[in-house]
MARBA-788163 format. One line per 3 residues: their letters; for each residue z, y, x of C-alpha. Coordinates in nm, 2 decimals, always signed. Layout:
N
a> Z,Y,X | ...
END
This chain:
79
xxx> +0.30,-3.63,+1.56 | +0.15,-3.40,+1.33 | -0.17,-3.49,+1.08
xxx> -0.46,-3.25,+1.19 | -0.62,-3.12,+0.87 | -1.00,-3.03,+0.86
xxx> -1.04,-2.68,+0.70 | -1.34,-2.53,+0.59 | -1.40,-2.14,+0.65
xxx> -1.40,-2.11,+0.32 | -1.07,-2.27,+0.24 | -0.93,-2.05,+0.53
xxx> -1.04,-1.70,+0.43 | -0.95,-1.82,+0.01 | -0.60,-1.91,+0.16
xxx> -0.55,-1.55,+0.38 | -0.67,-1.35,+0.04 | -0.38,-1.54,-0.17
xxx> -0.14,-1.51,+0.09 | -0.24,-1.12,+0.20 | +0.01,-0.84,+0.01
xxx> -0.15,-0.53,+0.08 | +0.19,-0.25,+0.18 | +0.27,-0.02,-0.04
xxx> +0.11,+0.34,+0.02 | +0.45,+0.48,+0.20 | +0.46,+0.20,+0.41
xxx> +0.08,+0.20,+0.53 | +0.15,+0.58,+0.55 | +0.41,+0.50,+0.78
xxx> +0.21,+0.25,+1.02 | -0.06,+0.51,+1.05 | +0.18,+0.78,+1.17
xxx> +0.27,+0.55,+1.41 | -0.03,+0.43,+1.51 | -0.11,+0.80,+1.61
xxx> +0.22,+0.87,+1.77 | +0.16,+0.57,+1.99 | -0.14,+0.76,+2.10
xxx> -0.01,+1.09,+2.24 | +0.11,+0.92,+2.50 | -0.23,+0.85,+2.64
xxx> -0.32,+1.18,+2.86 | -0.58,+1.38,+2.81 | -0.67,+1.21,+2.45
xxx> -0.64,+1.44,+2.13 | -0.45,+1.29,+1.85 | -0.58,+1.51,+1.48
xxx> -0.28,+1.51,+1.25 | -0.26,+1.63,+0.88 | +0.00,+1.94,+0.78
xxx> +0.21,+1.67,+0.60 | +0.16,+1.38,+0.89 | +0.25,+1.67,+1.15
xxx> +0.54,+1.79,+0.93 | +0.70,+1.40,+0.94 | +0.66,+1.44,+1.30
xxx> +0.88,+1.72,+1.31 | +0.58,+1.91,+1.43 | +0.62,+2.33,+1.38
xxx> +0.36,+2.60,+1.29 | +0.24,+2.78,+1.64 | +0.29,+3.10,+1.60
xxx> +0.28,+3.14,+1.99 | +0.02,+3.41,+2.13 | -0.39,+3.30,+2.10
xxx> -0.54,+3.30,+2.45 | -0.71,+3.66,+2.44 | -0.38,+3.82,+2.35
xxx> -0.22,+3.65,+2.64 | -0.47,+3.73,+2.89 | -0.42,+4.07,+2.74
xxx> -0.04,+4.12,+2.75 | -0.03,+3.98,+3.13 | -0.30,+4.22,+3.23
xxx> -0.11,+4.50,+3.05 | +0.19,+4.44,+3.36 | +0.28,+4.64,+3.59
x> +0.32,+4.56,+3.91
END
């Protein structure tokens, strides 16, 4: 059986800082990214990515039509 050991809180949290390695800035990058790509899947919530974040995620420029040139164009058909 194993020997239970009384820890302070102090001993605890002075044990977590020694054993804590912080990641190295490409890595936390990384777990950020996706952190945020985990969220697009939840509907209707808006996910704000950076141009390089959004360039990672193989995101493009949108270049499509705004919406008053659209209205525009599909009032402009004939029918």
């Amino acid at each position: 059986m194993m020997e239970e050991h009384e820890v302070t809180q102090e001993q605890a949290e002075k044990w977590i800082r020694e054993q804590y390695q912080r990641p190295d800035e490409e890595t936390a990058a990384r777990e950020v990214l996706d952190a945020k790509c985990a969220e697009l899947d939840v509907p209707g919530h808006e996910v704000e990515f950076d141009p390089d974040e959004a360039e990672k995620c193989g995101a493009f420029r949108e270049d499509a039509l705004n919406e008053e040139d659209a209205i525009e164009a599909a009032l402009d058909q004939e029918i």
